[in-house]
C-alpha positions as CSV (number, residue, x, y, z in Angstrom):
1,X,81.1,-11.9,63.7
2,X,77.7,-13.0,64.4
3,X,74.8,-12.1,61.8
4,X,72.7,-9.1,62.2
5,X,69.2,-9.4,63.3
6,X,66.4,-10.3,61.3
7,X,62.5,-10.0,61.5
8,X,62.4,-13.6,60.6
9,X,64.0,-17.0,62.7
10,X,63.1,-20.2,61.9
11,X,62.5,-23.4,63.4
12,X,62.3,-27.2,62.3
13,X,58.8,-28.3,63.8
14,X,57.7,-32.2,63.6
15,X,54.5,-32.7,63.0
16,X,52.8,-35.8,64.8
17,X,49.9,-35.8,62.3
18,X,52.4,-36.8,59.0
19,X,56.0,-37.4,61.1
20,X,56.9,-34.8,58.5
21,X,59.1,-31.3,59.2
22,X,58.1,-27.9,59.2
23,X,60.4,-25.1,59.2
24,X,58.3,-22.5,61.0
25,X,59.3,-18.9,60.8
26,X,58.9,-16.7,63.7
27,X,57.9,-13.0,62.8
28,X,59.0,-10.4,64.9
29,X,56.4,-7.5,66.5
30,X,57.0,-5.2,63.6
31,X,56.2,-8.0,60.8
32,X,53.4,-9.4,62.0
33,X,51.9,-5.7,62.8
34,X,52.5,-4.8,59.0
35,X,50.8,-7.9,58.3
36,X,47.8,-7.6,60.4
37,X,48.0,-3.8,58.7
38,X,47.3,-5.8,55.7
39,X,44.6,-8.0,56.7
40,X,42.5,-5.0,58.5
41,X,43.1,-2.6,54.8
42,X,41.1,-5.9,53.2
43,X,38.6,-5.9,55.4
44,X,38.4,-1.9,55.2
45,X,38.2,-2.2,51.3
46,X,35.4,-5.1,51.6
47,X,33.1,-2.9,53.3
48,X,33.9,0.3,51.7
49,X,33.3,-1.6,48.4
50,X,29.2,-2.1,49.6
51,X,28.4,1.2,51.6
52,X,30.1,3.9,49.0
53,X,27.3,3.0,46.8
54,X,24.8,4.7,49.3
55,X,25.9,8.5,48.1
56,X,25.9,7.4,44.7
57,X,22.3,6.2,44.1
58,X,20.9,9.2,42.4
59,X,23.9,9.2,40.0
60,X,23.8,6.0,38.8
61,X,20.3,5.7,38.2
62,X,20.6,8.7,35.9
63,X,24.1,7.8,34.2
64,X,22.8,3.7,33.8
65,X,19.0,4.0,33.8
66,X,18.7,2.0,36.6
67,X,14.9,2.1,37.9
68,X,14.2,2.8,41.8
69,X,13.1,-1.1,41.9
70,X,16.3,-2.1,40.4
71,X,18.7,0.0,42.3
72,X,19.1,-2.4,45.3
73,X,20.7,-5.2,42.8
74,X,23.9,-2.9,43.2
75,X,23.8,-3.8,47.0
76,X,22.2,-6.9,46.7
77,X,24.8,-8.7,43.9
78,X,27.5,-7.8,45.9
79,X,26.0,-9.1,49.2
80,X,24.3,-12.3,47.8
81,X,27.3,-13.3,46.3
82,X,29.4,-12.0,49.4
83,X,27.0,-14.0,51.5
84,X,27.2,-17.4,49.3
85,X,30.8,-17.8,48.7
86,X,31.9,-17.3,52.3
87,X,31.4,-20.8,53.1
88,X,33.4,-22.5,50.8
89,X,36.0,-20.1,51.2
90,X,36.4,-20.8,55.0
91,X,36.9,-24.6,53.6
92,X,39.4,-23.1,50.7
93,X,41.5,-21.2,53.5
94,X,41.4,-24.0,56.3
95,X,42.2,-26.9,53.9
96,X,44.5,-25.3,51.1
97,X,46.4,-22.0,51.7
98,X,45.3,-19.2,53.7
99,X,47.7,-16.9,52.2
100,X,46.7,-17.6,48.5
101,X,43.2,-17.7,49.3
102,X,43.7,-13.9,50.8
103,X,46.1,-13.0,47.8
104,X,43.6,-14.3,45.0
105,X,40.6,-12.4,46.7
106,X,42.4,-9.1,47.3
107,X,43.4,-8.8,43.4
108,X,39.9,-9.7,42.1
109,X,38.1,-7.7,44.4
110,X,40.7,-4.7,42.8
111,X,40.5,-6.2,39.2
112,X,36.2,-6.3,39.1
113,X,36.0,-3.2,41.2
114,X,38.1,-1.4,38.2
115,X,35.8,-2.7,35.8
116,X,32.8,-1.2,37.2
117,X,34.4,1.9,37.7
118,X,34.2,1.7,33.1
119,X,30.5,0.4,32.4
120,X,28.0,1.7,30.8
121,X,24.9,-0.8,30.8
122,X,23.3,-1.6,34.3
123,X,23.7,-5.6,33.7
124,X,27.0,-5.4,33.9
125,X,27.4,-3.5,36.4
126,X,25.1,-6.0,38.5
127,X,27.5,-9.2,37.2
128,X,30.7,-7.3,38.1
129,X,29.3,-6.3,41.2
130,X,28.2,-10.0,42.0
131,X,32.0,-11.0,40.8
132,X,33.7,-8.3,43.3
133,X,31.3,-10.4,46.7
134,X,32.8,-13.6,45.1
135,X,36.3,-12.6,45.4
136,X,35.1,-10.3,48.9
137,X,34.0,-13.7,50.4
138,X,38.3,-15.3,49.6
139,X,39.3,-12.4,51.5
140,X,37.3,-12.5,55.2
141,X,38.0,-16.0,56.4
142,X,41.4,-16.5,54.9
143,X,42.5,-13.2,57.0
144,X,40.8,-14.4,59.9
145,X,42.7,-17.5,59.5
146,X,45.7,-16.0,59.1
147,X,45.6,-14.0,62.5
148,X,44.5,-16.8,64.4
149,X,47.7,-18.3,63.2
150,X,50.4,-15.6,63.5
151,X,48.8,-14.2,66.7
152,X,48.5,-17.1,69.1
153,X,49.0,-15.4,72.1
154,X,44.9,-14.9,73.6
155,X,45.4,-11.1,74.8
156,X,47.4,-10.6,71.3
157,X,44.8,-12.6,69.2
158,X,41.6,-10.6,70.7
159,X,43.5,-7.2,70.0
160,X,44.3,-8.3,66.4
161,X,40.3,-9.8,65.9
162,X,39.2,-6.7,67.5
163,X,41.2,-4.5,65.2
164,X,40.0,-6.5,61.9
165,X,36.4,-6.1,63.1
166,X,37.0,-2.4,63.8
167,X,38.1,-1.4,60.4
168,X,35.4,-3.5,58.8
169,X,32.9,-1.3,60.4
170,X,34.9,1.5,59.8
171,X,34.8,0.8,56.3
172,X,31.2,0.5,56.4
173,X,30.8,3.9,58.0
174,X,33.8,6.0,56.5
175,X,32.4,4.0,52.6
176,X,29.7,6.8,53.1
177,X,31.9,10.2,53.8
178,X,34.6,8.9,50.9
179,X,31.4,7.9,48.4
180,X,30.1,11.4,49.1
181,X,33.5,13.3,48.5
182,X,34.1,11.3,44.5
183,X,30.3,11.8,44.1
184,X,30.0,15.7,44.9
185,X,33.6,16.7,43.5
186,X,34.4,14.0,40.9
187,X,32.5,11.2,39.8
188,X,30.6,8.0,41.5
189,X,33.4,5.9,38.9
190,X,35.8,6.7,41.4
191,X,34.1,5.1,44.5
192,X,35.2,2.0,42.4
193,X,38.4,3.0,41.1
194,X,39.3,3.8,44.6
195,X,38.2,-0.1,45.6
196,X,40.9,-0.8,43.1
197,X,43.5,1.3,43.9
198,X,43.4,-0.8,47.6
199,X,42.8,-4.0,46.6
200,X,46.0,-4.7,43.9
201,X,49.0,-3.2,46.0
202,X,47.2,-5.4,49.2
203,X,48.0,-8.8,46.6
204,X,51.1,-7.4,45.5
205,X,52.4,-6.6,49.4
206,X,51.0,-9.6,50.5
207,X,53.2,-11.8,48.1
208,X,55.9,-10.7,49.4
209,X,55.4,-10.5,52.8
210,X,53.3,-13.2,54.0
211,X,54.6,-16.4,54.8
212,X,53.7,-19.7,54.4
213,X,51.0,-21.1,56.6
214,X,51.9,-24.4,58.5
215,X,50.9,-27.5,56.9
216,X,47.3,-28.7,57.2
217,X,46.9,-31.6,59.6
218,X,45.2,-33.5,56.4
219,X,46.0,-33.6,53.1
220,X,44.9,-31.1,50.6
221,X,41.9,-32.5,48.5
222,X,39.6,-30.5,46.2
223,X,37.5,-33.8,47.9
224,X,37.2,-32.0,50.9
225,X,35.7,-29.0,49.8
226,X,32.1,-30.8,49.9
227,X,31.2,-28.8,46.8
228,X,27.6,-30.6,46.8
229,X,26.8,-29.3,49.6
230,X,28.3,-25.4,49.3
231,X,26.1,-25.4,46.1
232,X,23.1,-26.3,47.8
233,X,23.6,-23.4,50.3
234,X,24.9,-21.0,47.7
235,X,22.1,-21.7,45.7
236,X,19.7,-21.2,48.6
237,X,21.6,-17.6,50.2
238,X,21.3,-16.3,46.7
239,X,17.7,-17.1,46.3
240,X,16.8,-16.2,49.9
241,X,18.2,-12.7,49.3
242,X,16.8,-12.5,45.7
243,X,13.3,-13.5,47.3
244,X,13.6,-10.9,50.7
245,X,15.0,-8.5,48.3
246,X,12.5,-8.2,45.6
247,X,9.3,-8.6,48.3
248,X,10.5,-5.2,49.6
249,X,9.8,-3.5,46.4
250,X,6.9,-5.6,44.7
251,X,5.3,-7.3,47.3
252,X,5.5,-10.2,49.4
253,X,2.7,-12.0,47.7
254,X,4.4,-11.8,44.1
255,X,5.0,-15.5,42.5
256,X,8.9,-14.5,42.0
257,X,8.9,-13.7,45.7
258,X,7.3,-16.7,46.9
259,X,8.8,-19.4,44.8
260,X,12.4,-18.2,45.6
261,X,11.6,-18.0,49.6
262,X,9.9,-21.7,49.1
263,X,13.0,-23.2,47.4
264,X,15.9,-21.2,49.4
265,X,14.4,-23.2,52.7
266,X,14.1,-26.5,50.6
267,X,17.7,-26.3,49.4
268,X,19.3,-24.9,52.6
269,X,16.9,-28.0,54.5
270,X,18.5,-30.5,51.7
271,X,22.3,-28.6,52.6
272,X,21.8,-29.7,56.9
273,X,20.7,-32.7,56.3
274,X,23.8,-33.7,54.1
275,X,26.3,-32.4,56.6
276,X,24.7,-34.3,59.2
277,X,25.3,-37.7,57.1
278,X,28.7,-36.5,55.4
279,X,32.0,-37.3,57.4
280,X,33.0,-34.4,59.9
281,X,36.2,-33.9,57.9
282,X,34.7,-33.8,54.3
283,X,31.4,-31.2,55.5
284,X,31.8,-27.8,54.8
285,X,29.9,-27.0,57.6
286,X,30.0,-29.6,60.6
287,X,27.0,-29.8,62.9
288,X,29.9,-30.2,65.6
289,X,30.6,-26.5,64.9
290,X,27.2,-25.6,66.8
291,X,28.1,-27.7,69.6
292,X,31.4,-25.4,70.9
293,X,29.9,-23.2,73.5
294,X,27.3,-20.3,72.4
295,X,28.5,-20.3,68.6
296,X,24.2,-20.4,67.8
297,X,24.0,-17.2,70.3
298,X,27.0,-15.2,68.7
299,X,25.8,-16.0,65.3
300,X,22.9,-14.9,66.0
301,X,24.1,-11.5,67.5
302,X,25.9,-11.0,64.4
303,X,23.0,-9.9,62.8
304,X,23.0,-6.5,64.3
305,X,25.4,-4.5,63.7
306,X,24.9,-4.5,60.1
307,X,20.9,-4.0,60.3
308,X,21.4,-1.5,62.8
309,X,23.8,0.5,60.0
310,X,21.4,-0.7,56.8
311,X,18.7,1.1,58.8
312,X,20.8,4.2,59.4
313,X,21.9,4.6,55.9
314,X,18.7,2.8,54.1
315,X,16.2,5.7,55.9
316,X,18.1,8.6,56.1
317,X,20.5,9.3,53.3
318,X,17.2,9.2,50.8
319,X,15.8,11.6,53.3
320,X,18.8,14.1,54.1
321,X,19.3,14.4,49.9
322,X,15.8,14.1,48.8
323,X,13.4,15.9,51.5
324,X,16.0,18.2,53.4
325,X,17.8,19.1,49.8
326,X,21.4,18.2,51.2
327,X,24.1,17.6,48.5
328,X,25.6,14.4,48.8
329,X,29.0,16.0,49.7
330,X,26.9,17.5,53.5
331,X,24.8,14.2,53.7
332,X,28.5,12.4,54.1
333,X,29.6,14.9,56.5
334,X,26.3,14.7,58.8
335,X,27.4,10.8,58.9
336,X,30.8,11.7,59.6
337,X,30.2,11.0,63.2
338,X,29.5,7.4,63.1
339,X,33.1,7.3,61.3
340,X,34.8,9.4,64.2
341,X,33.2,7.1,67.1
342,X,33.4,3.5,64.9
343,X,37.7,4.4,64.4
344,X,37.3,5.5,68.5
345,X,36.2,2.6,70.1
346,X,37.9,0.0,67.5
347,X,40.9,0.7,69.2
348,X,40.4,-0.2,73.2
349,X,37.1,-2.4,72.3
350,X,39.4,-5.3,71.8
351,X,40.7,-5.2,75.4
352,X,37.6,-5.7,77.2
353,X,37.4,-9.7,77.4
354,X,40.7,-9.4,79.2
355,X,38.8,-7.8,82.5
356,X,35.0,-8.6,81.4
357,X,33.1,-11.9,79.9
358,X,32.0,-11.0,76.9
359,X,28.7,-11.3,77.8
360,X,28.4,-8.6,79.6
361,X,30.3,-6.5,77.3
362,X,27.7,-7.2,74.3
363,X,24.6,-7.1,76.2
364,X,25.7,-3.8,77.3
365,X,26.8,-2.7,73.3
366,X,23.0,-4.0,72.6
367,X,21.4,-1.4,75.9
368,X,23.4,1.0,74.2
369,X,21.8,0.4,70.5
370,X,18.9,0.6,72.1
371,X,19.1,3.8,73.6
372,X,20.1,5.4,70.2
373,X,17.0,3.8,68.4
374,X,14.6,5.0,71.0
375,X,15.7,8.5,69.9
376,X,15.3,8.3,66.1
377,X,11.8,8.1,65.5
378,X,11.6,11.5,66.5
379,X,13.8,13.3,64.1
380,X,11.5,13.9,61.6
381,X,12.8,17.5,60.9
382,X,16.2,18.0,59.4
383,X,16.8,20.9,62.8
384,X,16.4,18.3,65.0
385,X,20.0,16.8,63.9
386,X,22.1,18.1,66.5
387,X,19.5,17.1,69.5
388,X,18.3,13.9,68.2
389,X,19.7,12.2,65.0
390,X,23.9,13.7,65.8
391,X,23.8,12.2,69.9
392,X,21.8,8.7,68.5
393,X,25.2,8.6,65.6
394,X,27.3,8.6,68.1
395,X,25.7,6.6,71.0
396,X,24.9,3.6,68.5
397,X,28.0,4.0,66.8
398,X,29.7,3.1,70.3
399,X,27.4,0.3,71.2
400,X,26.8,-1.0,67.5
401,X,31.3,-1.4,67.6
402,X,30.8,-2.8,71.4
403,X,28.5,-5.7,70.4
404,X,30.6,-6.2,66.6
405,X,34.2,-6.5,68.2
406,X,33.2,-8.3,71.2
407,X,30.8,-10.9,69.3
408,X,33.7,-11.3,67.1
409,X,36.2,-11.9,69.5
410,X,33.8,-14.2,71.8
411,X,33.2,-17.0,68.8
412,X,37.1,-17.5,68.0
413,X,37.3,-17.9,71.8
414,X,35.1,-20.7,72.3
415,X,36.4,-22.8,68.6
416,X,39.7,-24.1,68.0
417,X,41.9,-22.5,65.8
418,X,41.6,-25.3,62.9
419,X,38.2,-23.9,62.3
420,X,39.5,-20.8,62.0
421,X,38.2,-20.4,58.8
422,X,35.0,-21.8,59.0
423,X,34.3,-19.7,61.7
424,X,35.0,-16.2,60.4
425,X,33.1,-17.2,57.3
426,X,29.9,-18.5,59.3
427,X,30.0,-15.6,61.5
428,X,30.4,-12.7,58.3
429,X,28.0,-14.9,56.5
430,X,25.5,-13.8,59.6
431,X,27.0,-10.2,59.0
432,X,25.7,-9.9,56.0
433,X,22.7,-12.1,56.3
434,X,21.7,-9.0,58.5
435,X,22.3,-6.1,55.9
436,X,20.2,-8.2,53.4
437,X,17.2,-8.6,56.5
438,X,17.8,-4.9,57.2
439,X,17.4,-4.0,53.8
440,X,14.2,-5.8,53.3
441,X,12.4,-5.6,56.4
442,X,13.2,-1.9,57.0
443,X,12.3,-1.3,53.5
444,X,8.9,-3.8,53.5
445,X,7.8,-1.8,56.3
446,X,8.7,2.1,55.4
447,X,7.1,1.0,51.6
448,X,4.0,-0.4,53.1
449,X,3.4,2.6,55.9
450,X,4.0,5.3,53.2
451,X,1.5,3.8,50.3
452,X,-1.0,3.5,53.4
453,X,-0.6,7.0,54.1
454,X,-1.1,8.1,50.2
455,X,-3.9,6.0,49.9
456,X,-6.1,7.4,52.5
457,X,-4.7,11.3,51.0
458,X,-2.3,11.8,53.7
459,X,1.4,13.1,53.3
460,X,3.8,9.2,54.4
461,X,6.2,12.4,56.1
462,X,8.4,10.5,58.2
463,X,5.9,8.0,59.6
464,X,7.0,5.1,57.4
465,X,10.9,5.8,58.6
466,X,10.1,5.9,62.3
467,X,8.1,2.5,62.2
468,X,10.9,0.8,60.2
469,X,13.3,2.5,63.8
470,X,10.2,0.9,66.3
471,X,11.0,-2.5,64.4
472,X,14.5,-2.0,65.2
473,X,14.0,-1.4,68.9
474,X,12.2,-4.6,69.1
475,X,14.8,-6.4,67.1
476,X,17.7,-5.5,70.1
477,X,15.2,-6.3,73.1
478,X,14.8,-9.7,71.2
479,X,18.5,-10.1,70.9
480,X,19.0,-9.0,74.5
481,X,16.3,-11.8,76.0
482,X,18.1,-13.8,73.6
483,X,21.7,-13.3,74.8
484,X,20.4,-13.5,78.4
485,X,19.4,-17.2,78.0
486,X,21.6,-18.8,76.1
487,X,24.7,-17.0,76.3
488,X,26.8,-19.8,78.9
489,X,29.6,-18.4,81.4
490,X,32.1,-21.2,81.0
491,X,35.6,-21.1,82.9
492,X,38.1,-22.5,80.3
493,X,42.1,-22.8,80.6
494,X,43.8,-20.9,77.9
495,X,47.3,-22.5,77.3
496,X,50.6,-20.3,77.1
497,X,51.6,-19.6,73.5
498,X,55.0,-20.6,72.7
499,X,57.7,-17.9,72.9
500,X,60.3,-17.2,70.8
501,X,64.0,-16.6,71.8
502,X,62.9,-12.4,72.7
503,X,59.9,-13.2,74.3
504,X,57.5,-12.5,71.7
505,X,54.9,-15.2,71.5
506,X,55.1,-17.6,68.3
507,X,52.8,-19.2,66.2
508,X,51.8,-22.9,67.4
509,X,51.8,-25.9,65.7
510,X,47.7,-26.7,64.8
511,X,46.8,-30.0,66.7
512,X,44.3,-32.5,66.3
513,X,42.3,-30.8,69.8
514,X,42.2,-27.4,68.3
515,X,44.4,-25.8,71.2
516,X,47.8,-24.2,69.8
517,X,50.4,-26.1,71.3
518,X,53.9,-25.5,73.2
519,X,57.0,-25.3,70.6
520,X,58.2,-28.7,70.1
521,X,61.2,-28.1,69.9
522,X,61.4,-26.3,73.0
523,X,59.6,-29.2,74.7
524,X,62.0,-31.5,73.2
525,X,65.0,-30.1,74.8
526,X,63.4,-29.4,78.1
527,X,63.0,-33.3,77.8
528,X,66.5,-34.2,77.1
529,X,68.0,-32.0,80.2
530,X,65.0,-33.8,82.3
């Protein structure tokens, strides 16, 4: 009687790199699906964890005495920190385990989240809030990693990327309507309890589901994690974000704006020029990586979408609670669109390089943006919602998912798979080099217009708001010009993935080109009837 089937067959792989064998399971539709479930819930709870914090503003400066100048440390730990740590945990994921590195960030992203779901002092709140973008940044490349891996097939692979993307930004978006529900009908706590109540089952599912990764073509060396150098550029994120940051609210000629800016290029200067003399196997960050074709351009396209939504959320919410009188619960719901339309086009975004270059796709996601921004200047009264601010949610919301999917996809289709993880943690690192820009710049400029305006005995109204929008505007045409001239067409053969005995395609063995390669085994007999 033969055995039933099972989601899992395995097959004895030789590696040329060691002449060692690898037992490679191959995971059937429905495993790998629950497993990319996983992956995109991670992603989900990683942004969720940084934009349900919007709603709760006014509550936790009263219940922490947390000043107006102090408030953006609650973003600003968590993104710094987030920002910092992606880098050496792209190296963690690529040379070490993927699946651990995942596992490990999941359950402290639960673990600190619950603890600042119980303080009571501000500081604390900062450090566990810097702690929960430490254990954030283990997540995001090791899961990127991860589908690379078990989703070799290209039309498979951009569908799953797309899909992780998707529910980041729809964690960014929904983190507002689900921060507004716990802070109008229960308590801003449980935007943080909820953070945990994803994050431990995720570790707990994902040691038992997950398998192991293949073996790493070298062998695993805390060596190799070119700690020098990931402190240098920790170091200098941190203090680039401290010094942006703080210039929005005291000035940008303050000494402890200046001398962090000063030092964050010194140190992140120092970082290039020691990967530029370190072995390209020991460097955290190779300059090789900028030589695969338009990495520079998609990096630098991936800092939109998150400005574009620190903008949304950074000038309006304030406005819709504090000027218009809306509770937080109806702020969440006005912002309910962007959540409808981010879910929406999450879900077919991820088939467009299949019939169109991405190119094309995100130059048309950034016309889009643009057409949104032109509109919100103009809503400076709270009845011109419906005609101005609701069709520019759902227009940018569209274009803003066009541009993050597609820029997404684009970058793992022009590295090799090894890199997997250095990849996905350069390009979030751009991600959320964009919030913290947003943050500041928007901020610099609504600050400055509106003190301006109450200098000279004016009301600030809404003028400050629509100039920090005009900066936005000129931010996409400056990304568009961008993308135009660099962005490089270039016809490249994708290779068949391996299939398994059912025709579902199987996870290759990682070679020393970066291309997945044909099943071994399956060559190997081929050979032997040849």
């Amino acid at each position: 009687m033969s055995s039933p089937p099972t989601d899992v067959t395995e097959k004895a792989v030789d590696l040329a790199d060691d002449k060692s064998t690898y037992v490679r399971p191959v995971l059937g539709k429905w495993r790998r699906l629950s497993l990319l479930f996983l992956w995109c819930l991670a992603e989900f709870m990683d942004s969720f964890v940084a934009s349900a914090i919007f709603p709760a503003i006014p509550a936790q400066e009263r219940a922490l005495g947390i000043s107006p100048t102090e408030i953006t440390w609650v973003f600003s730990a968590y993104g710094a920190t987030f920002s910092a740590f992606l880098l050496i945990s792209g190296r963690i994921s690529d040379i070490y385990s993927a699946k651990w590195s995942f596992i490990v960030g999941s359950a402290g992203v639960g673990l600190f989240a619950l603890g600042c779901g119980f303080v009571h002092d501000k500081i604390a709140l900062f450090i566990l809030r810097a702690l929960t973008g430490v254990c954030a940044a283990l997540t995001v490349p090791s899961a990127l990693s991860l589908i690379v891996e078990w989703f070799p097939d290209p039309q498979e692979q951009n569908r799953a990327i797309a899909a992780f993307g998707g529910t980041g930004a729809l964690g960014n978006v929904l983190g507002i309507v689900i921060g507004g529900v716990f802070v109008q009908w229960a308590s801003w706590r449980w935007d943080y309890w909820f953070t945990c109540m994803m994050g431990l089952p995720i570790a707990i599912i994902s040691i038992l589901i997950t398998p192991q990764s293949a073996p790493r073509p070298h062998k695993p060396s805390w060596r190799r994690l070119d700690l020098g150098g990931v402190v240098l550029i920790t170091a200098a994120i941190i203090l680039f974000i401290y010094g942006i940051t703080t210039g929005s609210s005291s000035g940008w000629k303050d000494a402890k704006v200046i001398a962090p800016l000063i030092l964050s290029v010194l140190l992140a200067t120092a970082y290039f020029i020691l990967e530029a003399k370190l072995d390209p196997h020991m460097a955290s960050l190779p300059p090789s990586v900028w030589k695969h074709p338009n990495v520079p351009i998609l990096v630098t396209i991936a800092l939109v979408p998150f400005f574009f939504w620190c903008a949304l959320y950074f000038q309006l919410i304030p406005r819709f609670q504090e000027v218009y009188g809306w509770s937080a619960i109806l702020t969440a719901i006005h912002f309910l669109p962007t959540g409808i339309f981010a879910g929406l086009i999450a879900g077919f975004a991820g088939m467009f390089p299949k019939y169109v270059n991405p190119k094309w796709t995100i130059l048309f996601g950034l016309c889009v943006d643009i057409v949104a921004t032109i509109l919100l200047p103009f809503a400076n009264k709270s009845d011109r919602y419906w005609s101005l601010i609701f069709p520019a949610f759902i227009i940018g919301t569209m274009g803003n998912m066009i541009v993050y999917t597609n820029a997404n996809i684009a970058i793992f289709m022009n590295t090799p798979p090894e890199l997997a993880g250095t990849i996905g943690a350069i390009f979030n690192a751009a991600l959320q080099m964009g919030n913290a820009l947003g943050l500041a710049v928007i901020g610099t400029i609504t600050n400055s217009v509106d003190k301006k305006r109450i200098k000279e005995g004016e009301d600030p109204g809404y003028h400050g708001i629509a100039d920090g929008f005009w900066f936005l505007l000129a931010a996409l045409v400056l990304e568009i010009v961008l993308l135009l001239i660099f962005y490089k067409i270039e016809k490249q053969p994708v290779p068949a993935p391996a299939q398994d005995i059912e025709g579902n395609a199987t996870p290759g063995v990682r070679s020393s080109t970066g291309t997945i390669a044909e099943d071994p085994v399956k060559e190997a007999s081929q050979s032997e009837k040849v």
